[in-house]
Each structure stands twice: as structure tokens, then as C-alpha cells.
PDB file of N, CA, C and O in Angstrom:
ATOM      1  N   UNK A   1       0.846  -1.179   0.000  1.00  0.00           N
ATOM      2  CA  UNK A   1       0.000   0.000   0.000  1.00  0.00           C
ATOM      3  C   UNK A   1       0.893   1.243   0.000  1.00  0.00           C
ATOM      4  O   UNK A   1       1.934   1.309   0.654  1.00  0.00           O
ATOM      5  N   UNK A   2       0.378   2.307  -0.841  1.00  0.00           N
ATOM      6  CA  UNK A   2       1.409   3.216  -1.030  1.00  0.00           C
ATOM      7  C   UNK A   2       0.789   4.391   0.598  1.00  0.00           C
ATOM      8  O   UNK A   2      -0.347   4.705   0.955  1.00  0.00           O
ATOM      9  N   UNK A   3       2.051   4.697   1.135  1.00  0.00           N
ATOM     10  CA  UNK A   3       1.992   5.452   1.619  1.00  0.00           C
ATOM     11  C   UNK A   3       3.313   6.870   2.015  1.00  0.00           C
ATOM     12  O   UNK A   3       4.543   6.907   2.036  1.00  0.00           O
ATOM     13  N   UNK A   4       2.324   7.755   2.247  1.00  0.00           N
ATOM     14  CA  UNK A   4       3.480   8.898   2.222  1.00  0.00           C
ATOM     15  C   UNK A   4       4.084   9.705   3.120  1.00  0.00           C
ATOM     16  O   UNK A   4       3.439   9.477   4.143  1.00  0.00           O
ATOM     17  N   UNK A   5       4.813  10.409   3.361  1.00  0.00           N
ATOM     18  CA  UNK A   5       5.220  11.217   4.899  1.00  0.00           C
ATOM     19  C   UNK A   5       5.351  12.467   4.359  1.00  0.00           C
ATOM     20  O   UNK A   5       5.595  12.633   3.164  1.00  0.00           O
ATOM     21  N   UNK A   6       5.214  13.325   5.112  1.00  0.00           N
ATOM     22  CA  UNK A   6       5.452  14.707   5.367  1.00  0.00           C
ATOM     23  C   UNK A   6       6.197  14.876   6.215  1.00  0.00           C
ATOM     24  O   UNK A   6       6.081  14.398   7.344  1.00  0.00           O
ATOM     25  N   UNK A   7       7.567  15.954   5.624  1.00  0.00           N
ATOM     26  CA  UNK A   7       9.461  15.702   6.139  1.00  0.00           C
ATOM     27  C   UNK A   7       9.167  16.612   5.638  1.00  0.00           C
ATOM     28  O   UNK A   7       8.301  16.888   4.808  1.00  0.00           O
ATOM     29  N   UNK A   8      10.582  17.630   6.601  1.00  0.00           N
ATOM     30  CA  UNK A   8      10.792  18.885   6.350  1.00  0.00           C
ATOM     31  C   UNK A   8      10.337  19.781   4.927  1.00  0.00           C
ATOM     32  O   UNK A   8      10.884  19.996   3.846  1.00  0.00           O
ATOM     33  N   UNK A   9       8.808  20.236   5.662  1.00  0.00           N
ATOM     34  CA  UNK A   9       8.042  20.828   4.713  1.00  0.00           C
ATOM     35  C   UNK A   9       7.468  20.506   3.418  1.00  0.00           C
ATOM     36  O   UNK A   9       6.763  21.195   2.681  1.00  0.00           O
ATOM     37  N   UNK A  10       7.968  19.165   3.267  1.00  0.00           N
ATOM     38  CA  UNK A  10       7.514  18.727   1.652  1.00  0.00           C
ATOM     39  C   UNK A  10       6.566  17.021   1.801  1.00  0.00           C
ATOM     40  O   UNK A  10       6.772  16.275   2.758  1.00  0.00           O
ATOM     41  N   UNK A  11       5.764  16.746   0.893  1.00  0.00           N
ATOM     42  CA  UNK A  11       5.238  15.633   1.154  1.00  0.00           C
ATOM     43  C   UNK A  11       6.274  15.307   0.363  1.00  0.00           C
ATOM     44  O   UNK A  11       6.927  16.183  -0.204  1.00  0.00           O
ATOM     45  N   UNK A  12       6.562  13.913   0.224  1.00  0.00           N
ATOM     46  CA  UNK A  12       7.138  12.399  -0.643  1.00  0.00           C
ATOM     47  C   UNK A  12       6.639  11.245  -0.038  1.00  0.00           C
ATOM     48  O   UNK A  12       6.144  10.911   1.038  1.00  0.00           O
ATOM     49  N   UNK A  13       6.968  10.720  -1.188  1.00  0.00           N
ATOM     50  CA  UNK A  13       6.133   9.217  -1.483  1.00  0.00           C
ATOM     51  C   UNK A  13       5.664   9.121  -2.922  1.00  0.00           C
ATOM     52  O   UNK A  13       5.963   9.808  -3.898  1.00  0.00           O
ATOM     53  N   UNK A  14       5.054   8.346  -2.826  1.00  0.00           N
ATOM     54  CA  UNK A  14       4.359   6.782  -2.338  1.00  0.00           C
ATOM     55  C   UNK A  14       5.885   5.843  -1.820  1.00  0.00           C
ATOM     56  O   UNK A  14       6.801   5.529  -2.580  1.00  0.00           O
ATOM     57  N   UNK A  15       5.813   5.590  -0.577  1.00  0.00           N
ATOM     58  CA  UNK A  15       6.332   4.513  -0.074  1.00  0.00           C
ATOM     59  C   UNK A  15       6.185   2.970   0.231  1.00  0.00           C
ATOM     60  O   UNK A  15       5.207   2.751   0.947  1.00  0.00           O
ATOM     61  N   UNK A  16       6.819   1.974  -0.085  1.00  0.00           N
ATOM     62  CA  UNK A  16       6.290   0.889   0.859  1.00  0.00           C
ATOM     63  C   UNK A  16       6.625   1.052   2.347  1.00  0.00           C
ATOM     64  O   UNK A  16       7.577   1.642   2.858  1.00  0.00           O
ATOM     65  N   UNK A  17       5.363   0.221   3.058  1.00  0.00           N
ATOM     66  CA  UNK A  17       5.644   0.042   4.514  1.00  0.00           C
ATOM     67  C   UNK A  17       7.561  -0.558   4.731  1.00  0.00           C
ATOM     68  O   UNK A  17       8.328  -0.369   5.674  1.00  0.00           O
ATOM     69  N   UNK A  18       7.740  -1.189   3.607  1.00  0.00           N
ATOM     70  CA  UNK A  18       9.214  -1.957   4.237  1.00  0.00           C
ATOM     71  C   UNK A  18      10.375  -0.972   3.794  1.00  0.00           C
ATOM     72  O   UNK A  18      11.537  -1.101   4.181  1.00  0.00           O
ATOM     73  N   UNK A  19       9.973  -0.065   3.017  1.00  0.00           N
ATOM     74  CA  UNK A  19      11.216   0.968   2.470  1.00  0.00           C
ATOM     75  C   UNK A  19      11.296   1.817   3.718  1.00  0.00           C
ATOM     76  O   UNK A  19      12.337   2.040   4.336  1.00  0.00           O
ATOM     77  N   UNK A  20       9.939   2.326   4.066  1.00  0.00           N
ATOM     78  CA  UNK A  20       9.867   3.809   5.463  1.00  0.00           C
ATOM     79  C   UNK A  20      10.492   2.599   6.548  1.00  0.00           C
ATOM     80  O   UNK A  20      11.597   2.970   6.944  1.00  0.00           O
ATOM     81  N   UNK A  21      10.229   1.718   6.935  1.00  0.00           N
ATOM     82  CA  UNK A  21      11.004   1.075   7.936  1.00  0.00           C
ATOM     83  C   UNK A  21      12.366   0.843   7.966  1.00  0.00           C
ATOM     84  O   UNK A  21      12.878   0.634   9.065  1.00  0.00           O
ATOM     85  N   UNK A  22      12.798   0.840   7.340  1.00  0.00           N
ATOM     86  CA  UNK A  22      14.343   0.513   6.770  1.00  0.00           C
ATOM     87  C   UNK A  22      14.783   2.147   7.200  1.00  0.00           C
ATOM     88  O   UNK A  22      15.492   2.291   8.196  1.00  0.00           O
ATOM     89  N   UNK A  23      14.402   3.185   6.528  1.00  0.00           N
ATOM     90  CA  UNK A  23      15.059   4.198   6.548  1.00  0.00           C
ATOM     91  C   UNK A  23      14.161   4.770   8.481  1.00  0.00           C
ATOM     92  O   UNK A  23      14.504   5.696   9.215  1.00  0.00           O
ATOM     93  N   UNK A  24      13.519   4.190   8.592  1.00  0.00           N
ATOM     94  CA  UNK A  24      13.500   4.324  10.653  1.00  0.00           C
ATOM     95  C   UNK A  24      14.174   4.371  11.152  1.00  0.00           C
ATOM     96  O   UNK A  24      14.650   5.170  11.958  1.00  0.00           O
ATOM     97  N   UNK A  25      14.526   2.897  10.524  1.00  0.00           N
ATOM     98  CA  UNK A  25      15.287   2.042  11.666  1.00  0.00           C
ATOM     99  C   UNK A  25      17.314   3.029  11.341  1.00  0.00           C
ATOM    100  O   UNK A  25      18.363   3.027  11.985  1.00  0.00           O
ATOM    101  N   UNK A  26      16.912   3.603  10.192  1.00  0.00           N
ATOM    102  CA  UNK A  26      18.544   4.077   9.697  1.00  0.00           C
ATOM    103  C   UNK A  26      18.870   5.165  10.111  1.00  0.00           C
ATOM    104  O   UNK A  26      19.998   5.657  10.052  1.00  0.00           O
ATOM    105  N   UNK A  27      17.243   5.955  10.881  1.00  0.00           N
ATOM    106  CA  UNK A  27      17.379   6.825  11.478  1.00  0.00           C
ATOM    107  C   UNK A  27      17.721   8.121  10.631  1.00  0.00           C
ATOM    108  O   UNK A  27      18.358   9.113  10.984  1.00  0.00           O
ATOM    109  N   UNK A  28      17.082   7.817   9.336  1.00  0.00           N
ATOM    110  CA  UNK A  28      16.758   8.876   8.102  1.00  0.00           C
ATOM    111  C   UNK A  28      15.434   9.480   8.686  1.00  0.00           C
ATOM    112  O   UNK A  28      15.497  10.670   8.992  1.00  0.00           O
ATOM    113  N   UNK A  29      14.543   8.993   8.836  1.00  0.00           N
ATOM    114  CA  UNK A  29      13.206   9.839   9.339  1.00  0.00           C
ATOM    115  C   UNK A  29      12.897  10.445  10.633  1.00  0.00           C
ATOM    116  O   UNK A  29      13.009   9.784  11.665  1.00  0.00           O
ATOM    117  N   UNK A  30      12.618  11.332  10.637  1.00  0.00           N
ATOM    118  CA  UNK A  30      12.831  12.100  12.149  1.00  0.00           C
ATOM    119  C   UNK A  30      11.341  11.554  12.992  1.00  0.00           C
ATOM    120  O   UNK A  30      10.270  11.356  12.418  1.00  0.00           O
ATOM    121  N   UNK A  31      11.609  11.368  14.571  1.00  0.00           N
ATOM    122  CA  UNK A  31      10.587  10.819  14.876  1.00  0.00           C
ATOM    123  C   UNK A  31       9.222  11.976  14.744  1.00  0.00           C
ATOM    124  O   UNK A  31       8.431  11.659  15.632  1.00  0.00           O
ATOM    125  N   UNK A  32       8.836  12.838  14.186  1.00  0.00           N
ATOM    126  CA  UNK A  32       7.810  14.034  14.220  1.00  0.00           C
ATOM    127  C   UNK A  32       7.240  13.982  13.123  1.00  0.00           C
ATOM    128  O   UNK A  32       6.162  14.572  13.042  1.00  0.00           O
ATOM    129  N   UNK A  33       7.811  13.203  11.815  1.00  0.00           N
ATOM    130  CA  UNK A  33       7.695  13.175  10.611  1.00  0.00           C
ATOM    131  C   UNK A  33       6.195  12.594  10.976  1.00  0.00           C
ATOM    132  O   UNK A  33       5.897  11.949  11.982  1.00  0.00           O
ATOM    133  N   UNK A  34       4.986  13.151   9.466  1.00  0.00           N
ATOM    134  CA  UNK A  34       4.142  12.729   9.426  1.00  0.00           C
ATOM    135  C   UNK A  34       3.856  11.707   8.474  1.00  0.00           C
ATOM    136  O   UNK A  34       4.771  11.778   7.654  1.00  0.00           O
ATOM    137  N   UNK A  35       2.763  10.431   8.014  1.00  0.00           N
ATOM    138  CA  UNK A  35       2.748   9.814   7.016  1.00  0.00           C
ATOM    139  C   UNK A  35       0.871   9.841   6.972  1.00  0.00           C
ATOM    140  O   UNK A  35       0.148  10.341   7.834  1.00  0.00           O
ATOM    141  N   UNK A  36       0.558   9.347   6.069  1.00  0.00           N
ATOM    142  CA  UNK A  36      -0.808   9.130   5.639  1.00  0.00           C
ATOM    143  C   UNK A  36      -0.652   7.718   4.530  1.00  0.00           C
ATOM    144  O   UNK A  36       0.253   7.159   3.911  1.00  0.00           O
ATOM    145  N   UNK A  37      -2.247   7.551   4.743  1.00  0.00           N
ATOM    146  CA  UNK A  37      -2.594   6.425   3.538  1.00  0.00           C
ATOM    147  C   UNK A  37      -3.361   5.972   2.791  1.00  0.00           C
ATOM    148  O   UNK A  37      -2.616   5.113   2.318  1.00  0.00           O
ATOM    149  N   UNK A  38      -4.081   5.870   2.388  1.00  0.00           N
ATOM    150  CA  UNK A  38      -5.618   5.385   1.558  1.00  0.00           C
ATOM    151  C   UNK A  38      -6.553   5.113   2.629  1.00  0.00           C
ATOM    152  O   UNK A  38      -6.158   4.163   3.304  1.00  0.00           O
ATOM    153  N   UNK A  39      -7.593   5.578   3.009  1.00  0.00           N
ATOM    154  CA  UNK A  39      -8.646   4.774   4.325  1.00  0.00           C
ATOM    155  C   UNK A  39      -8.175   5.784   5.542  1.00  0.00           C
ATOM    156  O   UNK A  39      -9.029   5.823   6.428  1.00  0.00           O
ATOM    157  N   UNK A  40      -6.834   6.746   5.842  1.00  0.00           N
ATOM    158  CA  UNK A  40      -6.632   7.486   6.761  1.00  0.00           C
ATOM    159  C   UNK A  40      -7.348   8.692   6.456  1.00  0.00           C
ATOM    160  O   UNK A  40      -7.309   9.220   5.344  1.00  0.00           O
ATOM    161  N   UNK A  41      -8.453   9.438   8.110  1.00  0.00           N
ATOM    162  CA  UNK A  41      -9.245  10.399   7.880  1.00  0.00           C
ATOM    163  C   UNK A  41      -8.224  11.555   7.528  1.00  0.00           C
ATOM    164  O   UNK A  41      -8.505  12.495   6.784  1.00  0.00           O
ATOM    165  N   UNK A  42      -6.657  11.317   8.331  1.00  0.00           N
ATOM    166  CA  UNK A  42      -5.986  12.372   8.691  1.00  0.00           C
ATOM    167  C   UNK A  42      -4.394  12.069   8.411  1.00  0.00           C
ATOM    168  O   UNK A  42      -4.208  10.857   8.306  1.00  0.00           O
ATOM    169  N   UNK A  43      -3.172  12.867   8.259  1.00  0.00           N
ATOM    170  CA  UNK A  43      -2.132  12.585   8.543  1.00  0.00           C
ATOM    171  C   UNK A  43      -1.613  11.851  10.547  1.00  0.00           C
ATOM    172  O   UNK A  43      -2.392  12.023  11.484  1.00  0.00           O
ATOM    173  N   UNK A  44      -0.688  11.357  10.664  1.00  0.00           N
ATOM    174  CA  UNK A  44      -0.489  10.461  12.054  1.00  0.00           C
ATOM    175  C   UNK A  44       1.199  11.029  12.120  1.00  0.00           C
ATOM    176  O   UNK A  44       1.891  11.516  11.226  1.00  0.00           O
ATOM    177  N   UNK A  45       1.512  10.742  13.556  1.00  0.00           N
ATOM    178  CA  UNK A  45       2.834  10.991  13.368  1.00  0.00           C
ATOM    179  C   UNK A  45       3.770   9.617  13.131  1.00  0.00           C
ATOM    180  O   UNK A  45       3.616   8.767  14.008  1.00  0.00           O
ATOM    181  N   UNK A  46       4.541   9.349  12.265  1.00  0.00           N
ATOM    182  CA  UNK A  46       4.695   7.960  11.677  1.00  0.00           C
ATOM    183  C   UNK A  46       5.555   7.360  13.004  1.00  0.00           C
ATOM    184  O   UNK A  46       6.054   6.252  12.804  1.00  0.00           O
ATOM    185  N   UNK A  47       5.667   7.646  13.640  1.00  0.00           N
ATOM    186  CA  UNK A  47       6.047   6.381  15.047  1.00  0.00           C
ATOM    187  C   UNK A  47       5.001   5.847  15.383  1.00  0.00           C
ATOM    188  O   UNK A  47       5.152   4.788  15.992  1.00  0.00           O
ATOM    189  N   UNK A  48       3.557   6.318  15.148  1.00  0.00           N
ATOM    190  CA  UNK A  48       2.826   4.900  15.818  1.00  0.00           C
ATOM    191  C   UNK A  48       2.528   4.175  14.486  1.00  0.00           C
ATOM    192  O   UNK A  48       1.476   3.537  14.445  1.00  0.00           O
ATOM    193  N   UNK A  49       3.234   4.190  13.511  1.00  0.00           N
ATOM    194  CA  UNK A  49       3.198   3.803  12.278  1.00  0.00           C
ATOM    195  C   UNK A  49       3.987   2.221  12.444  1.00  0.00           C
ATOM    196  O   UNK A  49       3.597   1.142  11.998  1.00  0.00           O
ATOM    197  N   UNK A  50       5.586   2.620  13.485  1.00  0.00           N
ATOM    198  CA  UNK A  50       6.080   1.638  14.417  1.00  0.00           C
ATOM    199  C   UNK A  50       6.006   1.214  15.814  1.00  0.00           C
ATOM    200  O   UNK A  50       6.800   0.641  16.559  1.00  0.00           O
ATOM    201  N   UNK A  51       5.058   1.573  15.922  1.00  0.00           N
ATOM    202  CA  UNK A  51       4.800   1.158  17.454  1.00  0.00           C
ATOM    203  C   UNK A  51       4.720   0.411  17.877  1.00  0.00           C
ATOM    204  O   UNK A  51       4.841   0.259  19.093  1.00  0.00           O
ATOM    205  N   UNK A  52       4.471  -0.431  17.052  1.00  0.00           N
ATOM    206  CA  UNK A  52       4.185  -2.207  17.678  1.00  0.00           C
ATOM    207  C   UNK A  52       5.532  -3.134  16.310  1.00  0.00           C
ATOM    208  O   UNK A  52       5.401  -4.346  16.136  1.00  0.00           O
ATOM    209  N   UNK A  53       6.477  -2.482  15.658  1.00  0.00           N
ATOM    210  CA  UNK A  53       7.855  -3.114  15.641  1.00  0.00           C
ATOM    211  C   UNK A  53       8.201  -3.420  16.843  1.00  0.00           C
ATOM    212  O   UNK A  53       7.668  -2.793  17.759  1.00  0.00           O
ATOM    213  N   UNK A  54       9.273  -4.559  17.175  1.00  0.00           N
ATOM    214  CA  UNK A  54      10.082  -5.107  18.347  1.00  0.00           C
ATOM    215  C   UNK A  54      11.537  -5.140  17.757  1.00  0.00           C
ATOM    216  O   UNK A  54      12.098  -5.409  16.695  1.00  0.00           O
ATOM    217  N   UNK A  55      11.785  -4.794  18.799  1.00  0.00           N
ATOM    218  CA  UNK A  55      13.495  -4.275  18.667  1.00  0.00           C
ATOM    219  C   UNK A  55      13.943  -5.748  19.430  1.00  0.00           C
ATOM    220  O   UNK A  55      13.410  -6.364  20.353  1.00  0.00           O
ATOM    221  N   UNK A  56      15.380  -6.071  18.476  1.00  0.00           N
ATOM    222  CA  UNK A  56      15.677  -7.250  19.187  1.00  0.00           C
ATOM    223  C   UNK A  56      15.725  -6.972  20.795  1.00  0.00           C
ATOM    224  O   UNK A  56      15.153  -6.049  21.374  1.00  0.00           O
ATOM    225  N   UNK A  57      16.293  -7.677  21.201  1.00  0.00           N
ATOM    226  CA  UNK A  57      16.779  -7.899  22.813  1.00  0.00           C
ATOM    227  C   UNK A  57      18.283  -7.736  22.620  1.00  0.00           C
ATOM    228  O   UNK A  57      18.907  -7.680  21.561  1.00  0.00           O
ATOM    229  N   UNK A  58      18.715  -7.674  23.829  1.00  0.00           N
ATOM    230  CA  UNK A  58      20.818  -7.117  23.851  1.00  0.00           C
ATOM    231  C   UNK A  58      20.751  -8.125  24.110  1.00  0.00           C
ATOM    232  O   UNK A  58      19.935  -8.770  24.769  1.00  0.00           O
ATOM    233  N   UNK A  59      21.734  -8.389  23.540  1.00  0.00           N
ATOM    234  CA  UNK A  59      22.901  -9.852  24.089  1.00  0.00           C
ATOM    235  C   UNK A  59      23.521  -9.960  25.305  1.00  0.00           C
ATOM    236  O   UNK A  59      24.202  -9.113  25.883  1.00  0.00           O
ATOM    237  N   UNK A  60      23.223 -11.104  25.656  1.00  0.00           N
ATOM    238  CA  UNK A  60      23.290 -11.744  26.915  1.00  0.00           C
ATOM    239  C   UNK A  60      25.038 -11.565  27.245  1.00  0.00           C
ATOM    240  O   UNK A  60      25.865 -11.618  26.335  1.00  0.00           O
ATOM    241  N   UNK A  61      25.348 -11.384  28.453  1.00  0.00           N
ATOM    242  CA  UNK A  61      26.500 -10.841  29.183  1.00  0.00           C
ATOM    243  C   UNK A  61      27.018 -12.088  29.254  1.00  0.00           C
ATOM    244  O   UNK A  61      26.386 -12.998  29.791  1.00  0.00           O
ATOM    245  N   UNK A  62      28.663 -12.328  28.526  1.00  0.00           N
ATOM    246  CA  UNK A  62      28.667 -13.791  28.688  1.00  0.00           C
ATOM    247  C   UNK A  62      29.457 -13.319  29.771  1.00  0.00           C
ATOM    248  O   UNK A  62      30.280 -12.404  29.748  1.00  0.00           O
ATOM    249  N   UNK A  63      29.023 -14.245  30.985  1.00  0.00           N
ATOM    250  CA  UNK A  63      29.425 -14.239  32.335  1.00  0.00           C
ATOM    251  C   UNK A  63      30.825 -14.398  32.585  1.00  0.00           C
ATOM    252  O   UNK A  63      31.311 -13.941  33.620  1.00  0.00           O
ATOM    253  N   UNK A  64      31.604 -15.077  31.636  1.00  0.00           N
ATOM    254  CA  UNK A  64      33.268 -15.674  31.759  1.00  0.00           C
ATOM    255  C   UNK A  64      34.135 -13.654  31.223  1.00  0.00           C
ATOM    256  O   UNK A  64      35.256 -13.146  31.249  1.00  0.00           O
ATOM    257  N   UNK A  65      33.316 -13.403  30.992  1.00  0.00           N
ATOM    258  CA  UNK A  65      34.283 -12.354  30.723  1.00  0.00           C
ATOM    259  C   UNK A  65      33.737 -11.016  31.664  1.00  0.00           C
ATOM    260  O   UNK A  65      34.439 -10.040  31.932  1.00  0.00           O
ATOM    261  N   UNK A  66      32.288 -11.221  32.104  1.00  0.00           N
ATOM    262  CA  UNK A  66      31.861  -9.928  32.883  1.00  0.00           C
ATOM    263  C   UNK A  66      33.001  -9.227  33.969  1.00  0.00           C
ATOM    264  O   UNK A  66      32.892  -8.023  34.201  1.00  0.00           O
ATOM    265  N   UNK A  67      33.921  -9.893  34.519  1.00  0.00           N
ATOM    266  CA  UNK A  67      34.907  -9.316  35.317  1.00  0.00           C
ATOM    267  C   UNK A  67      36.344  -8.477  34.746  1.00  0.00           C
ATOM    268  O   UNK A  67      37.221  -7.798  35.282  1.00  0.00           O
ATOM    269  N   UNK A  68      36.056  -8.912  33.442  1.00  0.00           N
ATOM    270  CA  UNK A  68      37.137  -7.719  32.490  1.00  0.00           C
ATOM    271  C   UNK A  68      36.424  -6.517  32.284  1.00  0.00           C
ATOM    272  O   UNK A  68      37.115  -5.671  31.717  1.00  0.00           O
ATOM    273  N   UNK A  69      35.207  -6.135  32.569  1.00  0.00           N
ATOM    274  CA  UNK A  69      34.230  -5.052  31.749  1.00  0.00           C
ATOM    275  C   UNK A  69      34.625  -4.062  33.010  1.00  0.00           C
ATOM    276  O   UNK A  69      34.386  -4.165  34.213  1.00  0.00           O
ATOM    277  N   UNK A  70      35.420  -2.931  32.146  1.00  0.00           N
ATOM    278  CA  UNK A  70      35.213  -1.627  33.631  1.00  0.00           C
ATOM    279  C   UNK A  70      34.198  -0.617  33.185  1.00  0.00           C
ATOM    280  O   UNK A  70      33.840  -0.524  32.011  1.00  0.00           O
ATOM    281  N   UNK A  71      33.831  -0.009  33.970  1.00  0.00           N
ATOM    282  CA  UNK A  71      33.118   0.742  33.235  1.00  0.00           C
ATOM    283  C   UNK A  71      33.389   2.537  34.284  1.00  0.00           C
ATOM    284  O   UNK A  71      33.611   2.472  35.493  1.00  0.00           O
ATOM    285  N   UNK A  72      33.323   3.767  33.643  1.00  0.00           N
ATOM    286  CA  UNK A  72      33.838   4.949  34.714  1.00  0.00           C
ATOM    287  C   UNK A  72      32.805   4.605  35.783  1.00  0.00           C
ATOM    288  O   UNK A  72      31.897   3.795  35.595  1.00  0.00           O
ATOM    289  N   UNK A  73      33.013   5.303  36.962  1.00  0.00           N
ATOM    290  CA  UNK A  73      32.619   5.850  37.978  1.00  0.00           C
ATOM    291  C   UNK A  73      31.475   6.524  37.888  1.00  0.00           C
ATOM    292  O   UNK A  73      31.013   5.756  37.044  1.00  0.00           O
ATOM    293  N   UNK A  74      30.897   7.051  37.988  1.00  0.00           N
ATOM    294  CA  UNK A  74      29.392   7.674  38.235  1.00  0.00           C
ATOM    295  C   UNK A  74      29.626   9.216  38.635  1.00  0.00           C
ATOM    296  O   UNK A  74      29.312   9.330  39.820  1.00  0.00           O
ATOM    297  N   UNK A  75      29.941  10.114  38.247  1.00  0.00           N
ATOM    298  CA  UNK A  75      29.922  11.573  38.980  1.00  0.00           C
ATOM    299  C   UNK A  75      29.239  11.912  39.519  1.00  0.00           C
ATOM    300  O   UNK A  75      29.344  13.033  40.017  1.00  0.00           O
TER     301      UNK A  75
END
């Protein structure tokens, strides 16, 4: 489904859902940016566009090395 955003002052598009995600996640689209779509009454702000994406999980602390990790002090 083509959809489009509104970015610094200009509409563009037609996008796919998997192209605007890609450039999200690349941190090309600013989170304020707006998008619309066929069936929308209104423009949305395109983060709840990702709102329900899942971000992996961090990798697990392999325990054999956690005692080499320093990390500063806390001011």
C-alpha cells in the first residue's frame, strides 16, 4: 500500500511500509515526521506507524568475561 510522509516541509512518497522502515530504523526519518494512507481520515505521526515493531533484545552478558568489563565511575 502506497503510503506517504510529510518531512521537512515537503510531502514524498508513495512509499512501501518496508522501504519507510528501513530508513526508521537508519534513522533517516525524524521521529515528528508525518505519514498518511488510503482509508486514513488524517495525517499520524509515523512512530505509531512503528509502534508495535520489536526491537531485538541485547545480548546476553557472557558471564566468563563480565569481570574484564570496567566501566567509569558515576559523577
Amino acid at each position: 500500500m502506497d503510503i506517504y510522509i510529510y518531512m521537512q516541509g515537503r510531502r514524498r512518497g508513495p512509499y512501501e511500509k518496508a522501504q519507510l522502515e528501513e530508513m526508521w530504523n537508519g534513522g533517516q526519518i525524524p521521529a515528528d515526521t508525518f505519514y498518511w494512507q488510503a482509508g486514513m481520515p488524517q495525517w499520524a505521526v509515523i512512530a505509531d506507524l512503528f509502534a508495535n515493531t520489536t526491537i531485538a533484545p541485547p545480548l546476553s552478558l557472557d558471564a566468563g568475561n563480565a569481570e574484564s568489563m570496567r566501566f567509569p565511575a558515576a559523577s
